[in-house]
PLY file of the C-alpha trace (Angstrom):
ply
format ascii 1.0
element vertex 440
property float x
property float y
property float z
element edge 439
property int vertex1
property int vertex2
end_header
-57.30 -27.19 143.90
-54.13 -25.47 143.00
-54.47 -27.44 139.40
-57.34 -25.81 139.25
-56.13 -22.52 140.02
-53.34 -23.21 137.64
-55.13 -24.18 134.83
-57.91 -20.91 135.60
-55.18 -18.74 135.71
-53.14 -19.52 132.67
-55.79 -20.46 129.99
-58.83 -17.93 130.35
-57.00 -15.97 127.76
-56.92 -18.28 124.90
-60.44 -19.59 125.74
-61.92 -16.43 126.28
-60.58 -15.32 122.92
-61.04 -17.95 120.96
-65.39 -18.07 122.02
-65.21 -14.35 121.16
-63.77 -15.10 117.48
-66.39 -17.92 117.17
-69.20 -15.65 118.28
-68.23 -13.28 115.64
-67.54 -16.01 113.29
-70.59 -17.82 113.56
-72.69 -16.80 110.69
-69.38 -17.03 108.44
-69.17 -19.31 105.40
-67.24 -22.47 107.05
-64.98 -24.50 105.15
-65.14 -28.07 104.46
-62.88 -29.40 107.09
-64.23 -26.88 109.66
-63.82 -29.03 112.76
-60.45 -30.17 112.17
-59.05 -26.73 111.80
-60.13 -25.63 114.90
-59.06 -28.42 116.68
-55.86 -27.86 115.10
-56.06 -24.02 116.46
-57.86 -24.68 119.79
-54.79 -27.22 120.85
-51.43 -24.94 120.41
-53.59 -21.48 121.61
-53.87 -23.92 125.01
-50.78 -25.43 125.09
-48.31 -22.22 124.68
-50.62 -20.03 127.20
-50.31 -22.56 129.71
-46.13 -23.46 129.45
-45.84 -19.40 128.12
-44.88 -18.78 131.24
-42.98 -21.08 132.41
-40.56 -20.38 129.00
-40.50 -17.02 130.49
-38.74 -18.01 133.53
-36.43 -20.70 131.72
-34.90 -17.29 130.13
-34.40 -15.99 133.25
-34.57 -12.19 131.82
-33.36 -9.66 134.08
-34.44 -6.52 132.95
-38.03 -6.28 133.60
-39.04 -4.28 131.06
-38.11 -6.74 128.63
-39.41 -9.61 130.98
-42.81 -7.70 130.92
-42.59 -7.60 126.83
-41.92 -11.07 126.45
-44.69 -12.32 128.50
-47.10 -9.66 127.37
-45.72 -11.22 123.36
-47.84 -14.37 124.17
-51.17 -12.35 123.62
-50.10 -11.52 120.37
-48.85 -14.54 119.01
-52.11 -16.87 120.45
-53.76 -14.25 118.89
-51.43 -14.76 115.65
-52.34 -18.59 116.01
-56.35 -17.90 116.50
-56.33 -15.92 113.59
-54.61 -18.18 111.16
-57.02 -20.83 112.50
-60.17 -18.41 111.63
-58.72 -18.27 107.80
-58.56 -22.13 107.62
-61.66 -22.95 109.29
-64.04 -20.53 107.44
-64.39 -19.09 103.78
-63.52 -15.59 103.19
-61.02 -12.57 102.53
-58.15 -11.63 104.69
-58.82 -8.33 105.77
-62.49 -9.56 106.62
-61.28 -11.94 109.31
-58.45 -9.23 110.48
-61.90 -7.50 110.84
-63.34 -10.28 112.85
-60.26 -11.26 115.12
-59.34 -7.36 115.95
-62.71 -7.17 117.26
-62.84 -10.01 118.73
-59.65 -9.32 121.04
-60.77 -5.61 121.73
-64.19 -7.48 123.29
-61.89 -10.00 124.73
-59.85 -7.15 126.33
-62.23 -5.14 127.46
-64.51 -8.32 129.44
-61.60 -9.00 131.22
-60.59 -5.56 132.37
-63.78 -5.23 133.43
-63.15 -8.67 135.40
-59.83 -7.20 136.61
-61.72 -4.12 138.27
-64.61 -5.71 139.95
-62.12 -8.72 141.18
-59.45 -5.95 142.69
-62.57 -4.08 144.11
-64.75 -6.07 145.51
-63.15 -10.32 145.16
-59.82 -9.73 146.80
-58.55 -12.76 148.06
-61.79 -14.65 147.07
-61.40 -18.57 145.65
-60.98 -19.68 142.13
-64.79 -20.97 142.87
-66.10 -17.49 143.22
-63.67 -15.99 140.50
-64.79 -17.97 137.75
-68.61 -17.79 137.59
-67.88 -13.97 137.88
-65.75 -13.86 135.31
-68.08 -16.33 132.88
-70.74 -13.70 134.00
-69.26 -10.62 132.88
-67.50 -12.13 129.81
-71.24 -13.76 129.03
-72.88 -10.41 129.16
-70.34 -8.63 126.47
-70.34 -11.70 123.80
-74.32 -11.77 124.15
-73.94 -8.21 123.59
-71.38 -8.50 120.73
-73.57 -10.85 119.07
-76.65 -8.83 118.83
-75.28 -5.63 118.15
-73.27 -6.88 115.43
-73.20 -10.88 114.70
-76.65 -11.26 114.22
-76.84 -8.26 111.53
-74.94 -9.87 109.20
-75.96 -12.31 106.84
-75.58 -16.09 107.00
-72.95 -17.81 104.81
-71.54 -14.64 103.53
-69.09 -12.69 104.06
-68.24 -9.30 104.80
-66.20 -6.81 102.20
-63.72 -4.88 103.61
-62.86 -2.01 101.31
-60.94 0.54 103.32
-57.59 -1.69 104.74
-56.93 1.11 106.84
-59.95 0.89 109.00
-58.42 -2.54 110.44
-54.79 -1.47 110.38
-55.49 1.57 112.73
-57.44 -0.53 114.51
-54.97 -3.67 115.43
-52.42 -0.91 115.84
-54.22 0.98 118.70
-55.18 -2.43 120.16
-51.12 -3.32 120.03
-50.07 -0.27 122.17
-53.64 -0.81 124.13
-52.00 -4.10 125.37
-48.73 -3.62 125.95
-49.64 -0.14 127.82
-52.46 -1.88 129.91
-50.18 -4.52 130.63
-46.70 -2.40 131.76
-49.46 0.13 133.73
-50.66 -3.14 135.62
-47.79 -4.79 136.70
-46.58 -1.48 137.64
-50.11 -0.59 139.97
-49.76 -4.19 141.07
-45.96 -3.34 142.66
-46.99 -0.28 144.05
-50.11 -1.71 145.74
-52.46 0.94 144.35
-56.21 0.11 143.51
-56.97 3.71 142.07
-53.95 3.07 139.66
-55.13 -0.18 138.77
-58.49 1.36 137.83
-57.14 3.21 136.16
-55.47 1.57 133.54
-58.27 -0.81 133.14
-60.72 1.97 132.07
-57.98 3.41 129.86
-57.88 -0.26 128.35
-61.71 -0.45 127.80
-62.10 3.34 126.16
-59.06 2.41 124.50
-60.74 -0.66 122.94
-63.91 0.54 122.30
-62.29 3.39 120.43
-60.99 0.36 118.03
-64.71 -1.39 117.59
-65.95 2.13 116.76
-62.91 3.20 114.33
-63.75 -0.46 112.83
-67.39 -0.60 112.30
-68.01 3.30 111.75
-65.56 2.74 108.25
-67.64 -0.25 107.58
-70.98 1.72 108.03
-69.41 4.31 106.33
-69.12 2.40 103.18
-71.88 0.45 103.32
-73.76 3.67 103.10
-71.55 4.89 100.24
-72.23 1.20 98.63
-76.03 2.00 98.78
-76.49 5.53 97.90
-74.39 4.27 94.80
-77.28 1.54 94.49
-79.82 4.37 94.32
-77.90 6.97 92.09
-77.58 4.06 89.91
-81.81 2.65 90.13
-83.00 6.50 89.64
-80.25 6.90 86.38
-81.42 3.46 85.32
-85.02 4.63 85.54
-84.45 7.23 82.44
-83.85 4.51 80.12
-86.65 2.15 81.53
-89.11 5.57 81.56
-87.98 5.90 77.25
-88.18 1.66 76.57
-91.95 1.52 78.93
-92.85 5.03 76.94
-92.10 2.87 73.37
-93.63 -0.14 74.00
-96.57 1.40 75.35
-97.19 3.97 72.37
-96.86 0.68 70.29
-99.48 -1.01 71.96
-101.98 1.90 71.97
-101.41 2.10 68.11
-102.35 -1.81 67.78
-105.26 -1.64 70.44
-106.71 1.40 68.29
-106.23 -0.53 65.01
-107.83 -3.71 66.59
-110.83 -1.95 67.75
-111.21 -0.93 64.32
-110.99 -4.36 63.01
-113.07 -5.71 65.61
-115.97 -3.54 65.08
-115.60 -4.25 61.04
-116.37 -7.85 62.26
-119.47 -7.48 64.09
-122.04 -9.57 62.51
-119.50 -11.68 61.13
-118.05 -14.06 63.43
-119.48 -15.14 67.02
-120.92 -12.95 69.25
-118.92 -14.81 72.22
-116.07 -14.51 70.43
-116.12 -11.59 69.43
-116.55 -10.56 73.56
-113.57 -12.68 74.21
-111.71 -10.67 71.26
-112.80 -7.46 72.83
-111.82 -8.43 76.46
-108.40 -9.32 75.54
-107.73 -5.65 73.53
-109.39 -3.83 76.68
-106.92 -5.86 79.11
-104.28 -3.82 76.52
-106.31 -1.02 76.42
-105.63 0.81 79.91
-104.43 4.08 79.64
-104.08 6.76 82.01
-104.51 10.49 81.37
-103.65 12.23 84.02
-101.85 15.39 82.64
-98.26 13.91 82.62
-96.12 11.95 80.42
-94.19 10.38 82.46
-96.71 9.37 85.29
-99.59 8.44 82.60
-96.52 5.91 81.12
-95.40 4.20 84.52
-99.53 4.23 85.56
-100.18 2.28 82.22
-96.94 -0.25 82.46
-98.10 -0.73 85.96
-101.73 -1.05 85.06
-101.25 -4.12 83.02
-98.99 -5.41 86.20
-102.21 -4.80 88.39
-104.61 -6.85 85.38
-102.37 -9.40 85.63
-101.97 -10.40 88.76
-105.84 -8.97 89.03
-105.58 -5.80 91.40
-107.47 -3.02 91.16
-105.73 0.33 90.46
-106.83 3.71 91.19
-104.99 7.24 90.59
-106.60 10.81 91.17
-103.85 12.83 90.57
-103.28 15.88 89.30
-99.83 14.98 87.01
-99.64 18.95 86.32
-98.88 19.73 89.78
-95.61 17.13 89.04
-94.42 19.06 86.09
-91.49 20.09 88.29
-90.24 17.07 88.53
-87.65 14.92 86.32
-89.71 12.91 84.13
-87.53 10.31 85.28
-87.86 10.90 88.82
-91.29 10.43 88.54
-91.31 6.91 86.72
-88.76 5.55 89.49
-90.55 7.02 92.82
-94.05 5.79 91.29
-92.91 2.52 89.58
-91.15 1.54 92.86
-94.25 2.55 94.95
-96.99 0.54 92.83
-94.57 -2.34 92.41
-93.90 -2.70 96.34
-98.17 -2.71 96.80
-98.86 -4.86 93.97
-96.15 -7.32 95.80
-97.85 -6.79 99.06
-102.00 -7.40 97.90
-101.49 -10.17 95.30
-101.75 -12.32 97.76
-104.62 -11.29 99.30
-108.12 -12.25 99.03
-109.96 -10.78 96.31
-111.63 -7.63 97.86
-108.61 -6.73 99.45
-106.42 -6.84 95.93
-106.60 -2.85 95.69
-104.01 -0.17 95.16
-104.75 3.74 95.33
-103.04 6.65 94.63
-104.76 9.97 95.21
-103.85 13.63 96.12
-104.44 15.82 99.07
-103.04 19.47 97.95
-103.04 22.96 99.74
-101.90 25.93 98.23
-98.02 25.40 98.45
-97.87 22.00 98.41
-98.61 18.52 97.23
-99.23 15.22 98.87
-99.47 12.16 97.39
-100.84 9.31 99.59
-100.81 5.68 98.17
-102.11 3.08 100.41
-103.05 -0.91 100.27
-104.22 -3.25 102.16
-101.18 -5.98 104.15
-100.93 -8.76 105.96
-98.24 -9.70 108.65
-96.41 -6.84 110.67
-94.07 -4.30 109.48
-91.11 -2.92 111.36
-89.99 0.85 111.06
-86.73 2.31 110.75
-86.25 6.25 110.40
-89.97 6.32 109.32
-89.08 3.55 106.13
-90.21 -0.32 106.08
-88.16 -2.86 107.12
-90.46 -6.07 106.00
-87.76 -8.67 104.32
-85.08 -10.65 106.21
-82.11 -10.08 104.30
-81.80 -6.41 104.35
-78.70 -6.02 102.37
-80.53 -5.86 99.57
-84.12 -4.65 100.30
-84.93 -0.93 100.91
-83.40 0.29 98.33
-86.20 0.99 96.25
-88.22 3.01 99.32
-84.94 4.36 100.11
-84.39 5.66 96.45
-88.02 6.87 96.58
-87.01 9.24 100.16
-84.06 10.56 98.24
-86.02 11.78 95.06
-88.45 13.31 96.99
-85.72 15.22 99.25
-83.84 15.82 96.09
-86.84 18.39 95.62
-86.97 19.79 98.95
-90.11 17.75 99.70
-90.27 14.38 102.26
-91.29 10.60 102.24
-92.49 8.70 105.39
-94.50 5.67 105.47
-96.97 4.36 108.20
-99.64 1.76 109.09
-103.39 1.69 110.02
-104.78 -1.07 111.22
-104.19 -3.18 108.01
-103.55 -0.10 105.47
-99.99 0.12 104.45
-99.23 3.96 103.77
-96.79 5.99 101.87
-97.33 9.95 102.13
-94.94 11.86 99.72
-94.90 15.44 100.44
-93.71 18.12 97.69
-93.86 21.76 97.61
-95.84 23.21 95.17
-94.23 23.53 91.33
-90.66 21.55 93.07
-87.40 22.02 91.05
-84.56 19.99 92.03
-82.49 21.71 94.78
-79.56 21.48 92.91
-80.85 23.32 89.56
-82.41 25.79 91.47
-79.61 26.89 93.12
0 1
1 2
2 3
3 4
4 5
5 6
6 7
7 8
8 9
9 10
10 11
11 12
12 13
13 14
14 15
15 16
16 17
17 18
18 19
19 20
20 21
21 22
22 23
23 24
24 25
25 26
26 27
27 28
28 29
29 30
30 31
31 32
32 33
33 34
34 35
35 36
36 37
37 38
38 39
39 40
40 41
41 42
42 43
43 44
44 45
45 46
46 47
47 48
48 49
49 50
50 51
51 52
52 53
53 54
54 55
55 56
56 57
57 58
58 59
59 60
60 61
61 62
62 63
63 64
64 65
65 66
66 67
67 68
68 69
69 70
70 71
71 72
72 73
73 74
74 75
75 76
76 77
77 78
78 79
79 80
80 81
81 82
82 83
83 84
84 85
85 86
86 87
87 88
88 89
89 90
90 91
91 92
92 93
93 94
94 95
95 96
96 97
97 98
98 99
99 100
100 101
101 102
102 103
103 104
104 105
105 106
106 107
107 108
108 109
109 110
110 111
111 112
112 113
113 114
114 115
115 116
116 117
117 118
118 119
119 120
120 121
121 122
122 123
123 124
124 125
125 126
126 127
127 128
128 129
129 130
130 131
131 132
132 133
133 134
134 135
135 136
136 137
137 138
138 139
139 140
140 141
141 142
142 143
143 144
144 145
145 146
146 147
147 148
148 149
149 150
150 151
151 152
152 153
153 154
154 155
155 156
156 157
157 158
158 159
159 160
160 161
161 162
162 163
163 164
164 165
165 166
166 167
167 168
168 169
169 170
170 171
171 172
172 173
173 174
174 175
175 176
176 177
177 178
178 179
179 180
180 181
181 182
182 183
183 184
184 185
185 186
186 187
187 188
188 189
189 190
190 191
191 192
192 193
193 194
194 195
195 196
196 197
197 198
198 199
199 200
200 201
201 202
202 203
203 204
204 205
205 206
206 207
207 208
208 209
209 210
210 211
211 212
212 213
213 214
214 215
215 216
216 217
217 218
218 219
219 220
220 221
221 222
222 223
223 224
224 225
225 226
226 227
227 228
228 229
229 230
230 231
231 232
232 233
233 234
234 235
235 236
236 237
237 238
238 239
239 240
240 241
241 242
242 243
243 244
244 245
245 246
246 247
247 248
248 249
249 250
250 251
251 252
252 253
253 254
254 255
255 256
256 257
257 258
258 259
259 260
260 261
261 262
262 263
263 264
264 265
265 266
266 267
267 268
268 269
269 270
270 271
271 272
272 273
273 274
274 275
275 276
276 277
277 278
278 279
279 280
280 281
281 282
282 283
283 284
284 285
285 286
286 287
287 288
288 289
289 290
290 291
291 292
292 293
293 294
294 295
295 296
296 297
297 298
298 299
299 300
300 301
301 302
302 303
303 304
304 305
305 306
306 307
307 308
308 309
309 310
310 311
311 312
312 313
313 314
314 315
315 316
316 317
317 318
318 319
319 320
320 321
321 322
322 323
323 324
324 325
325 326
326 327
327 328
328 329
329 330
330 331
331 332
332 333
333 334
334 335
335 336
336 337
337 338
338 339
339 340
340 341
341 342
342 343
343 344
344 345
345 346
346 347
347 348
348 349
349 350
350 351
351 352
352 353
353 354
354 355
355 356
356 357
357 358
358 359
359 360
360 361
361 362
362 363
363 364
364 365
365 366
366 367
367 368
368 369
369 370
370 371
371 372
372 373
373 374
374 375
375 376
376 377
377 378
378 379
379 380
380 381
381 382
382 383
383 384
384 385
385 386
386 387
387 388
388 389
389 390
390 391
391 392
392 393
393 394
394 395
395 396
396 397
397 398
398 399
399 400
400 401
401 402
402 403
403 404
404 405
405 406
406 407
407 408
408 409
409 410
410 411
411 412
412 413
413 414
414 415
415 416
416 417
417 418
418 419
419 420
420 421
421 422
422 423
423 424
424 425
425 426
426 427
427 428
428 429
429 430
430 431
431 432
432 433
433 434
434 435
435 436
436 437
437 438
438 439
């Protein structure tokens, strides 16, 4: 038994830390010899917590500040030997597992203050028996959290770009002085037998640490979100030059559907009747303009009409194009182009009946909406009123997203929505919209 208590007391660290750095780990890229490097990092990280220790008393320090320092140093250097083991035994940057192992010890640190509170509180005295299932309990409860809240969001076999080094520097540094404060405040509760103390210091620990995950992963969001408005500057720019290239071809392909018509009708009586209907079919598949009072949205309605021919879905517009003539001519080829291409991508797999896109306006007297519906299969989930349908959502959105920020770019809104099997996209405007920025 007291092998047992021996071997509980001087290893939970390094095991504990080490299952929080795979949990975080575990949907890294792993390298080739993946099992021998962490065999290779498990076996030290054991060995040097359990004879730490022992070293410590070998030295036979006698100032116990610097007796507390030294025994608090073998934290940081299984941590040192962890991490090194994480950069062998997966693919990836530096700074990205820094990321990773910072976090991992700040949810390391803070399951087993919480273990050190409940055991003063409430376990005093109680067996090894008793100690551990708490104390798998309570460290089982933050990973699973961990995991969920941030593991499973990121995407398998890739990793993680960390742009802003400081995020993880300020980080590790407030988790340093976390440590060495928590520890010096605990052996000093411990020798003056005060419970309130010890409290404490372990909920100064966990805010402490918590403070670090949030300083970490708000940069990260921060960026992320600066990566993807960049993303949608960038699609709505690009959309000028597609709107001028869509606007060419399609001119020149009016031009030749006009001339053939002319030729075709010279023919009649000439050639085949048959063939001259299979003649005429393939010009009218060509032949699909719209008219609807704008430029811009009569181009991306055509481009997208012979997308819907194709793939054989039915497209309908009632809109009034005049009531857009506030809007960018780009603007409108993105938010539109974006919107048929997403329903075209969501019906073509339907059955026939159900192949259908529309597009139609409900206006008042200051305002404009534009609803476009089609049919779906499958369920959709929501986030801030915006699909979330595909799994790797690094990279989808960013076309409904773009879509939002056009139409709040002219003081107007975008939400979408679901009924019964009808997909939904309202896009308010206010009547005659300007962008915000030109207008003011």
């Amino acid at each position: 038994m007291e092998v047992f208590d021996l071997l509980f007391t001087r290893l939970n660290f390094a095991i504990t830390l080490l299952i929080a750095e795979t949990v975080i780990c575990s949907r890294f890229p792993k390298s080739k010899y993946f099992l021998l490097y962490q065999v290779i990092g498990w076996i030290p990280a054991l060995v040097i917590c359990f004879y730490w220790d022992d070293f410590v008393h070998l030295l036979a320090l006698k100032s116990p500040m610097l007796s507390i320092f030294v025994t608090g140093s073998k934290f940081l250097i299984v941590f040192a030997i962890t991490f090194y083991m994480m950069m062998l035994s997966y693919k990836g940057d530096f700074w990205a597992y820094l990321f990773a192992g910072v976090m991992a010890y700040c949810i390391q640190h803070i399951a087993y203050q919480t273990y050190g509170m409940i055991e003063k509180l409430w376990l005093g005295g109680a067996s090894t028996l008793i100690l551990l299932p708490v104390m798998a309990v309570i460290f089982a409860v933050y990973y699973v959290v961990l995991y969920f809240l941030f593991t499973r969001k990121l995407p398998r076999d890739t990793l993680f770009v960390v742009n802003n080094k400081w995020q993880v520097v300020l980080s590790g540094i407030l988790l340093l002085i976390t440590v060495y404060l928590s520890l010096y405040g605990v052996v000093f509760a411990l020798h003056l037998e005060s419970q309130p103390l010890y409290c404490i210091i372990c909920l100064f620990s966990i805010f402490s640490c918590f403070f670090a995950i949030l300083l970490e992963v708000s940069f990260l969001q921060i960026k992320r979100s600066e990566i993807e408005f960049s993303i949608m500057k960038h699609m709505v720019h690009a959309a000028k030059y597609q709107l001028e290239e869509s606007k060419e071809s399609i001119d020149i392909i009016n031009i030749k559907s006009h001339d053939l018509r002319h030729q075709i009708a010279a023919l009649q009586g000439r050639i085949d009747r048959e063939e001259l209907e299979s003649i005429t079919s393939a010009v009218d598949f060509y032949d699909s303009s719209f008219k609807t009072g704008n430029d811009a949205l009569d181009v991306v309605l055509t481009e997208k009409g012979l997308l819907c021919k194709k793939k054989e879905v039915r497209l309908t517009c009632m809109v009034d194009g005049k009531k857009l003539s506030g809007m960018r001519p780009s603007d409108i080829y993105s938010l539109f182009g974006n919107a048929i291409e997403n329903a075209v991508e969501s019906v073509e797999k339907l059955e026939s009946e159900r192949r259908a896109v529309s597009i139609r306006e409900l206006s008042g007297e200051n305002f404009t909406i534009i609803r476009m519906e089609n049919f779906f299969d499958g369920e959709i989930d929501f986030l801030n009123g915006l699909p979330q349908t595909k799994k790797d959502t690094r990279y989808h959105g960013f076309g409904v997203k773009s879509m939002r920020m056009i139409a709040e770019k002219y003081g107007g809104s975008l939400n979408a929505s679901v009924t019964g099997d009808i997909f939904r996209i309202d896009l308010f405007l206010p009547a005659q919209s300007v962008p915000q920025k030109a207008a003011s």
